[in-house]
C-alpha positions in Angstrom: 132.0 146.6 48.9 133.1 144.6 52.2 131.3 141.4 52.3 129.0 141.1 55.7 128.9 137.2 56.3 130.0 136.7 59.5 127.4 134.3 61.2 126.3 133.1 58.1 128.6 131.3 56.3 127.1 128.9 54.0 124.6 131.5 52.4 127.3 133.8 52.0 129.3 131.4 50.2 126.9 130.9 47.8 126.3 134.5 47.4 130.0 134.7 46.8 129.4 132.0 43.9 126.7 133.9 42.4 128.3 137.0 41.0 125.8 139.3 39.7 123.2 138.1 41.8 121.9 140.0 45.1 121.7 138.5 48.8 117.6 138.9 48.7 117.7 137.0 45.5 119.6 134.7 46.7 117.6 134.3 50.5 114.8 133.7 48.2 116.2 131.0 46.1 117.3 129.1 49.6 113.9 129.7 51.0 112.5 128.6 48.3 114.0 125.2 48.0 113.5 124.7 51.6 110.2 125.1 51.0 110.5 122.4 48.6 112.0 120.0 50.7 110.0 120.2 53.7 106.6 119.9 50.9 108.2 116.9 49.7 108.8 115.5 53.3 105.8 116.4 54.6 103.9 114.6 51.2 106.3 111.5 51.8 105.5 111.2 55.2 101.6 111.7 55.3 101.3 109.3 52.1 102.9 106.6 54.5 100.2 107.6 57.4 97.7 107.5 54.6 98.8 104.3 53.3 98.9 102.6 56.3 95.1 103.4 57.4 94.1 102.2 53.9 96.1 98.9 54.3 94.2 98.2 57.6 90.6 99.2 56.0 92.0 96.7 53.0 91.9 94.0 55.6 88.5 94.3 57.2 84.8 94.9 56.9 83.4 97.5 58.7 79.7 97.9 58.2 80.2 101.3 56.8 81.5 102.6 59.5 84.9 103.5 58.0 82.8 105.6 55.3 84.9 109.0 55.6 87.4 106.7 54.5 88.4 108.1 51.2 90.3 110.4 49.4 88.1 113.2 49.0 90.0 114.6 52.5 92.7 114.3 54.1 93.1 111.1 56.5 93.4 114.0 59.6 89.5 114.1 58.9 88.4 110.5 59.1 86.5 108.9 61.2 88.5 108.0 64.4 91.4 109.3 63.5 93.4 112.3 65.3 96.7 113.6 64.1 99.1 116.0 65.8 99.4 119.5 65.3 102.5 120.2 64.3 103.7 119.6 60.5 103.9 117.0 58.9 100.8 116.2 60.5 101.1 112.5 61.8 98.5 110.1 63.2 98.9 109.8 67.2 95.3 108.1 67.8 93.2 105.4 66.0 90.2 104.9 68.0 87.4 102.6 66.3 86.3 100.4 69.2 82.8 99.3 68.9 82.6 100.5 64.9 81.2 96.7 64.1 84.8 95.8 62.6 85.8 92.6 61.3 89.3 91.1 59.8 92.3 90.5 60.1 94.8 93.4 61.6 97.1 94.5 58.6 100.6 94.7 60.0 101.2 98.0 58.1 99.8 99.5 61.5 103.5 99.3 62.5 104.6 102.1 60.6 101.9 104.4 62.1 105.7 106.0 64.3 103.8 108.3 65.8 101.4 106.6 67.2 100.0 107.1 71.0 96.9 105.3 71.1 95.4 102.3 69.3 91.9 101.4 70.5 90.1 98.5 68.3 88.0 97.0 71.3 84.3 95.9 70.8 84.8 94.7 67.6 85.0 91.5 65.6 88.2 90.9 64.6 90.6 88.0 64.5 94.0 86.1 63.9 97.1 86.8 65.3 98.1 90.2 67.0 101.1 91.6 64.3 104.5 91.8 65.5 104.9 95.0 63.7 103.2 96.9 66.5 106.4 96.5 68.6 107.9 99.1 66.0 105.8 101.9 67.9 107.6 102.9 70.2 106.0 106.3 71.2 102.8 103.9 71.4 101.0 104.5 75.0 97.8 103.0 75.0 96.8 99.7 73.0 93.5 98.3 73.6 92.5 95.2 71.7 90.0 93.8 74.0 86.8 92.3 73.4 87.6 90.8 69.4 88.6 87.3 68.7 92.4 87.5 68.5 94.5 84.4 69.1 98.0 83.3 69.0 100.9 84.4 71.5 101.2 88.1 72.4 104.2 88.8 70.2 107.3 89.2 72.5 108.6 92.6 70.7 105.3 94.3 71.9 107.9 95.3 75.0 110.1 97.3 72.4 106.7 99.5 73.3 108.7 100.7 76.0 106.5 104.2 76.4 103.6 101.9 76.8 100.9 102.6 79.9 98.1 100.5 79.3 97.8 97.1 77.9 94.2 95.9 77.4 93.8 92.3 75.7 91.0 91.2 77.6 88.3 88.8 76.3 90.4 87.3 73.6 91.6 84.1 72.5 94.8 84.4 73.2 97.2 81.8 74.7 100.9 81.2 75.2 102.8 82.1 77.9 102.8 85.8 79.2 106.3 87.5 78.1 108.5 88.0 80.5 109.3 90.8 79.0 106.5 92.7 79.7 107.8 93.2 83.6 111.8 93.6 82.2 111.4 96.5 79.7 107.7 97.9 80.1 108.9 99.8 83.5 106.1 102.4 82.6 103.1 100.6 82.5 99.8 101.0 85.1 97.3 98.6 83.2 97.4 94.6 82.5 94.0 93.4 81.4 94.7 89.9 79.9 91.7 88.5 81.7 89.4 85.8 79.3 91.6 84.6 77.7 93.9 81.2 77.5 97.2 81.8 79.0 98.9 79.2 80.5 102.5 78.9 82.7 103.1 80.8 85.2 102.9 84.3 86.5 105.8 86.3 85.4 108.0 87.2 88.6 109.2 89.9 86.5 105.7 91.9 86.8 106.9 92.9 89.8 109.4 95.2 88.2 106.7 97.6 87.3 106.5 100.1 89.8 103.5 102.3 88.3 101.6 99.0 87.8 98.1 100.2 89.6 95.7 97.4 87.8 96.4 93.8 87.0 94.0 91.4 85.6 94.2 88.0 84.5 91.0 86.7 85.9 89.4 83.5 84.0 92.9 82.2 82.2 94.8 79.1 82.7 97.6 80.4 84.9 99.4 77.9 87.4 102.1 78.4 90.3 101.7 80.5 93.1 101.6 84.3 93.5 105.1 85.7 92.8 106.3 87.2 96.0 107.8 90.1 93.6 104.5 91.7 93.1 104.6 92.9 96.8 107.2 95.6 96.0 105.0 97.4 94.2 103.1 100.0 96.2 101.1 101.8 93.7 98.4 98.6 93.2 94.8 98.9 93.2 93.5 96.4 91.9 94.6 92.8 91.4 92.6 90.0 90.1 93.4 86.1 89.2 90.2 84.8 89.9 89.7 81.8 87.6 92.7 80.0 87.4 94.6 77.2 88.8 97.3 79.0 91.2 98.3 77.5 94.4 100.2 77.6 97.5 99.7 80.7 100.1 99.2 84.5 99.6 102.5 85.9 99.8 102.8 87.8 103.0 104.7 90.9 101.0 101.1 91.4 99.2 99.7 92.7 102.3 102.0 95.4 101.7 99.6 97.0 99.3 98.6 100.1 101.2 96.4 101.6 98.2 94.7 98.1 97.4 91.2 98.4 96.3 90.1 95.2 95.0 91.7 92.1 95.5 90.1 89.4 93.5 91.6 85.4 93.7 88.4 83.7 93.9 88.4 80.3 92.1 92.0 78.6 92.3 93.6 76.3 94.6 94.6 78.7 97.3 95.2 78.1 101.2 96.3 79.6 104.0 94.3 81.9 106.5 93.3 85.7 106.6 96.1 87.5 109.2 94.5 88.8 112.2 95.6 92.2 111.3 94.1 92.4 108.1 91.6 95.3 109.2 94.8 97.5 108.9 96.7 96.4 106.3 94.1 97.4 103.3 92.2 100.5 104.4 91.1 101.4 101.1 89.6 97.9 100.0 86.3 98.1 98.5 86.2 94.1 97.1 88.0 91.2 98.5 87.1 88.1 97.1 88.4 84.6 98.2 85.9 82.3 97.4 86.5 78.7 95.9 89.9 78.1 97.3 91.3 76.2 100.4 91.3 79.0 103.3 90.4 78.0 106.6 91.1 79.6 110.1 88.4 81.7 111.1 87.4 85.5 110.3 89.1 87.6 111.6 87.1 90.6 113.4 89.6 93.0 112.2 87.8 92.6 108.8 84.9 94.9 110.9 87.9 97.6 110.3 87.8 98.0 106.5 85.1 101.0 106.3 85.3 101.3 103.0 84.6 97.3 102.1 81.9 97.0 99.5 82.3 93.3 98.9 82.9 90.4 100.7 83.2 86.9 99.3 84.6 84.0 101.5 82.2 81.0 99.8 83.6 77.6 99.7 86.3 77.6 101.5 87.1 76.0 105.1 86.5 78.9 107.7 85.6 78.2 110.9 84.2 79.5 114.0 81.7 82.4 114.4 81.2 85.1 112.5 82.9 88.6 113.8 79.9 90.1 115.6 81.3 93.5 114.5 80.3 93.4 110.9 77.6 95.5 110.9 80.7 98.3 111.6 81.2 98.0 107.3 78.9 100.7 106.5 79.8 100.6 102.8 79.0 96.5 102.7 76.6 95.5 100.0 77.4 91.7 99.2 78.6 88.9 101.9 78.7 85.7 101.0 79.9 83.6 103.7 78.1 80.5 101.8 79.7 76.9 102.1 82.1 77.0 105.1 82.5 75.6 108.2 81.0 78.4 110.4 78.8 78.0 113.0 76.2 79.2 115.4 73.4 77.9 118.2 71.1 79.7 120.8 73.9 80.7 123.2 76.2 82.2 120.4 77.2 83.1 116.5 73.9 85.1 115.6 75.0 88.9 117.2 76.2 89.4 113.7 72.7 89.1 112.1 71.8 92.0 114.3 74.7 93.8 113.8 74.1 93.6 109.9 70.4 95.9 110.5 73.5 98.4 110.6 74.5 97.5 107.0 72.4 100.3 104.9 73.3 99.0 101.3 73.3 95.3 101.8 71.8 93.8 98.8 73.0 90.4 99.5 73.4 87.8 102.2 74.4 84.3 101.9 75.0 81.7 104.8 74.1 78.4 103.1 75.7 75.1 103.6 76.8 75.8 106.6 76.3 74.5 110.6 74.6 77.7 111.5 72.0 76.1 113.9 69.5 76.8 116.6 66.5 79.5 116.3 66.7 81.6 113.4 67.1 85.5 115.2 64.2 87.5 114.8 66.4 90.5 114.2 67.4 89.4 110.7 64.1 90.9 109.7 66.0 94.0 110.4 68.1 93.6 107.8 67.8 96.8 105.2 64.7 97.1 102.8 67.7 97.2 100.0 68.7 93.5 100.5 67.5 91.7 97.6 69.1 87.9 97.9 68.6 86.0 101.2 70.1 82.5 101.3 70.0 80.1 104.4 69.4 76.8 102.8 71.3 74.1 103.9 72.3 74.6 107.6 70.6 73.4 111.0 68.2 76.2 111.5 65.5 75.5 113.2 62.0 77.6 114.5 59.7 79.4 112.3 60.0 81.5 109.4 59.4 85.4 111.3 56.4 86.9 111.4 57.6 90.1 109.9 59.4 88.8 107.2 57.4 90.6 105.0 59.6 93.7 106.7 62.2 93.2 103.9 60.4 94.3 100.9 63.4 94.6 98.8 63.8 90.8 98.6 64.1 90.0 95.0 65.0 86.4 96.5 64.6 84.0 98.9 65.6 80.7 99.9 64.5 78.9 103.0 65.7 75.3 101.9 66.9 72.1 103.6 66.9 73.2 107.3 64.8 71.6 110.1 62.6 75.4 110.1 58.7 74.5 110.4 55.4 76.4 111.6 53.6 78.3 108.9 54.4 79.9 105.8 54.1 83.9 107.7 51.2 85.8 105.7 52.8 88.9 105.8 55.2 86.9 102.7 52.7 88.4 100.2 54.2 92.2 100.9 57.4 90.9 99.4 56.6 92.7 95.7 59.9 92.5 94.2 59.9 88.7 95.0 61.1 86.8 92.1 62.5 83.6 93.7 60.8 81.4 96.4 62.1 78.8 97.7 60.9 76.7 100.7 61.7 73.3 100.2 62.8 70.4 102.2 62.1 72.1 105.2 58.8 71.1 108.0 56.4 74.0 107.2 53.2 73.0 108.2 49.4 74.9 107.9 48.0 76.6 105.0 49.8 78.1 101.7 49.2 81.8 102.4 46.2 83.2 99.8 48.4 86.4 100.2 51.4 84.6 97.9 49.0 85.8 95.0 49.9 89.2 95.5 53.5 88.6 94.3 52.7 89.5 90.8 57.1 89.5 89.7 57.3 85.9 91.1 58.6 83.5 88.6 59.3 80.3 91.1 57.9 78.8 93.9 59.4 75.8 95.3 58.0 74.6 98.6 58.3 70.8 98.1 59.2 68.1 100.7 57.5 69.7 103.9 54.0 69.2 105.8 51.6 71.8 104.0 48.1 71.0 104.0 44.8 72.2 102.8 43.9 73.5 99.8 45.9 75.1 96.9 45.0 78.4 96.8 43.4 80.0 93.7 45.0 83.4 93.9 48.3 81.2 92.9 46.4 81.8 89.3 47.3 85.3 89.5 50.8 84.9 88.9 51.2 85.7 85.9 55.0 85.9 85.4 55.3 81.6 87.1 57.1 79.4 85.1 58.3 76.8 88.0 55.7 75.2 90.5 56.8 72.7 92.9 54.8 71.6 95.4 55.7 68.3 95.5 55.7 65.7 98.5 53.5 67.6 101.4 51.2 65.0 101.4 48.4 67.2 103.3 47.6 69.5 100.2 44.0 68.4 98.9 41.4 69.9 96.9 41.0 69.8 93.9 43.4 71.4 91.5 43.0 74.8 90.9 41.9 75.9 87.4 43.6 79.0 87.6 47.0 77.6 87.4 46.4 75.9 84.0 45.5 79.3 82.8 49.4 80.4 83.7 50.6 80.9 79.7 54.0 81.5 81.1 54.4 77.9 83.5 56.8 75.9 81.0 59.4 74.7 83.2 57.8 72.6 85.7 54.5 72.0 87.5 54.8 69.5 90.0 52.2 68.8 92.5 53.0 65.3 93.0 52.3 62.9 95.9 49.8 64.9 97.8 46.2 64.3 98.8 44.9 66.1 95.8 41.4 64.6 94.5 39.1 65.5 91.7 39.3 65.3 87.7 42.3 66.8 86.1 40.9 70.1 84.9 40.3 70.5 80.8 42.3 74.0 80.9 45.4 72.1 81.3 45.8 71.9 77.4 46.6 75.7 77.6 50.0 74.9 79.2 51.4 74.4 75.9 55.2 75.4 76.6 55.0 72.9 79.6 58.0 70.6 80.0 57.3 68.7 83.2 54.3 67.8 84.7 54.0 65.9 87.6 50.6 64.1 89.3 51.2 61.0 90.6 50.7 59.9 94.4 47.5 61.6 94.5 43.8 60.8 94.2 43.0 62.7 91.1 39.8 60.7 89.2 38.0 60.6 86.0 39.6 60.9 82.2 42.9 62.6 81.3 41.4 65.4 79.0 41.9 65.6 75.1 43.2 68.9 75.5 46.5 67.6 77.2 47.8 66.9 73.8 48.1 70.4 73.2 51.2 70.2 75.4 53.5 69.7 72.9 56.9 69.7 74.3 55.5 68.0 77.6 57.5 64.9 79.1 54.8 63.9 82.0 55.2 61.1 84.3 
């Protein structure tokens, strides 16, 4: 009988060896001991999986959480685990962020090969990241933020080389960043290494990484400038190194960022000034913050251009000049800070911007303080949206009265009137502010009576109106503010009266109650032992009479002058 082998020469060899014995016997023998050997490889090869996840759970405490843990089924079904689908089945995700975790990391993760994700975030653990997680080289996502790691990031993490995103955030880490990273890592899109320690420089090679969309290393201790490298990457959206010590001038390349959404360098030693053109170089910005740095030049009104501009933050730097009347153009704007500059405004000029801002829908904050912003504070700027909920204008050379209709801006969670030559009378209208929290008028020369309608502010925790030219009495619907834990009505000189007992019935006044150097008269009342979480008092310079009550010894943690 002619022997049919053709295409199949190895079984028919063996057929051939097997005289006596038929070719479906034989197919079955084969299949059979192929069976064997993929059984055996798949066994081999899940027990190493297996014994890797119980090596990590060796290593750290996990509240229970790792429960499923155990060998009543297979590893495939514990908790956050996820394996392929395809046989041998082999872990491709570990995801236990947030499971209460603490420990050290057992470096037997490394021989997870398959491995696409590793997310331990939100937990509690600590020591050094293991080198062995540079053996993963399928490994795409590894998120270790938020635990107590310290150490170096281990320089054969870029042997990763299929990585995407790297999030170490909120660690301890320290060390220079690996150069590496921007040399080998060509696909990744996330850096988060903010809050940490780092220290050196920022790797030129980062700019390498064309995908990179997100960089972060906000609040580290990063020095040198900017590397003019990052500004060949066009794919960035957000950038952030807020918080450290980097110097010299924004590299002209980074304006190149088309598709930039935040740009965050707040806190370093920056200088330089914003380009005129700005307005159309980043038409997709939502944040841009520069505060804390050296910047000066004025502000540019091409800034007006940036529709989409959520945040603006230029405090404490050196701008100059007036403030783009145009502003109110930024729909989208909910926080401007403008706050310790050199900017400026008087009768003539500087203050169309105030009216501009009624334009602003969403602002929730405004802050000019410490600045030379001077003559008569604009009526319009009660105008502003009901949604603005911080209003700073201490410290500049505003003068006039407070508006009448400032109770208008009923959103106002606070404000601060302080250190400006501002005087007439506190506005009644004042008590419509509900959502007031924080009031300060101090320092300034506000005359006439406290408004009774400040009682109505039932959310208001402080009230500083020191330093001014107040008179009258105090009023007593003051006692119905329930949530005051900071009085200061220090140095007016005019208050008198006596002193109300309604304020010694505030339970929740414990930081300070000062009411010193006024015209006050009368006994100190007895209810002032029910201030018992007081720290501060303050009643000298008055013309108080009669005998300190017993009862003040019931202030326990006082420290009265």
């Amino acid at each position: 009988m002619p022997y049919r082998c053709r295409g199949q020469r190895v079984r028919c060899q063996l057929w051939r060896s097997m005289p006596g014995t038929s070719m479906g016997m034989t197919m079955g023998i084969m299949s059979f001991i192929w069976s064997l050997v993929v059984a055996l490889m798949t066994a081999t090869v899940s027990a190493g999986d297996e014994a890797a996840l119980l090596a990590f759970k060796a290593q750290v405490s996990d509240a229970g959480s790792l429960a499923s843990w155990n060998s009543s089924a297979g590893f495939c079904s514990w908790e956050g685990v996820m394996c392929s689908r395809w046989r041998p089945s082999r872990v491709v995700e570990l995801s236990l962020d947030g499971r209460g975790l603490a420990g050290a990391l057992s470096p037997a993760l490394g021989n997870l090969s398959f491995l696409r994700t590793l997310n331990l975030s939100f937990n509690r653990l600590h020591g050094e990241i293991p080198a062995s997680l540079g053996r993963l080289r399928r490994l795409l996502k590894l998120d270790l933020s938020d635990n107590s790691f310290s150490g170096k990031i281990p320089v054969n993490l870029s042997s990763c080389i299929s990585m995407t995103k790297l999030r170490l955030r909120n660690n301890q880490l320290g060390g220079r960043i690996p150069a590496e990273l921007g040399e080998k890592l060509t696909s990744l899109a996330v850096i988060s290494l903010r809050n940490n320690s780092f220290t050196g420089l920022i790797p030129p090679s980062l700019g390498n990484l064309s995908h990179l969309q997100y960089l972060d290393l906000t609040t580290n201790q990063l020095v040198g400038s900017i590397p003019s490298s990052l500004g060949s990457n066009h794919n960035m959206q957000q950038f952030g190194i807020s918080r450290n010590n980097i110097s010299g001038m924004l590299p002209p390349s980074l304006y190149n960022w088309s598709s930039l959404e935040v740009f965050s360098v707040a806190l370093n030693m920056l200088y330089g000034s914003i380009p005129d053109d700005i307005g159309s170089k980043f038409a997709k910005l939502e944040h841009l913050g520069l505060g804390g740095n050296h910047f000066t030049g004025t502000i540019p009104s091409s800034i007006s251009n940036i529709s989409s501009l959520v945040f603006l933050n230029l405090v404490q730097n050196g701008f100059s000049g007036y403030v783009p009347p145009t502003l109110g153009k930024l729909g989208a704007l909910q926080h401007l800070n403008l706050g310790a500059n050199n900017l400026e405004a008087n009768d003539n000029k500087g203050w169309e911007f105030i009216t501009s801002l009624a334009n602003c829908s969403q602002l929730q904050l405004l802050v000019l303080a410490s600045n030379y912003f001077g003559g008569q504070l604009p009526g319009s700027i009660v105008n502003l949206s009901t949604t603005l909920e911080g209003l700073y204008l201490m410290h500049n050379r505003i003068f006039g009265s407070i508006p009448v209709d400032i109770g208008n801006l009923v959103g106002l969670q606070i404000l601060v009137i302080a250190n400006t030559s501002i005087d007439g009378v506190i506005p009644e209208s004042i008590g419509k502010l509900g959502n007031l929290i924080e009031l300060g008028l101090y320092n300034n020369s506000l005359s006439g009576f406290i408004p009774p309608s400040l009682g109505n502010l039932s959310r208001l925790n402080s009230f500083f109106a020191s330093i001014g030219n107040l008179e009258g009495p105090i009023p007593t619907s003051l006692g119905e503010l329930k949530n005051l834990y900071a009085l200061d009505l220090s140095m007016n000189y005019h208050l008198n009266g006596s002193i109300p007992r309604e304020i010694f019935k505030l339970h929740d006044l414990s930081y300070i109650l000062d009411l010193s150097y006024n015209s006050l008269s009368g006994p100190l009342p007895n209810e002032v032992g029910s201030l018992s979480n007081l720290n501060q008092l303050a009643l000298s310079g008055n013309q108080l009479s009669g005998k300190i009550p017993d009862s003040l010894q019931n202030c326990i943690v006082l420290e009265h002058e």
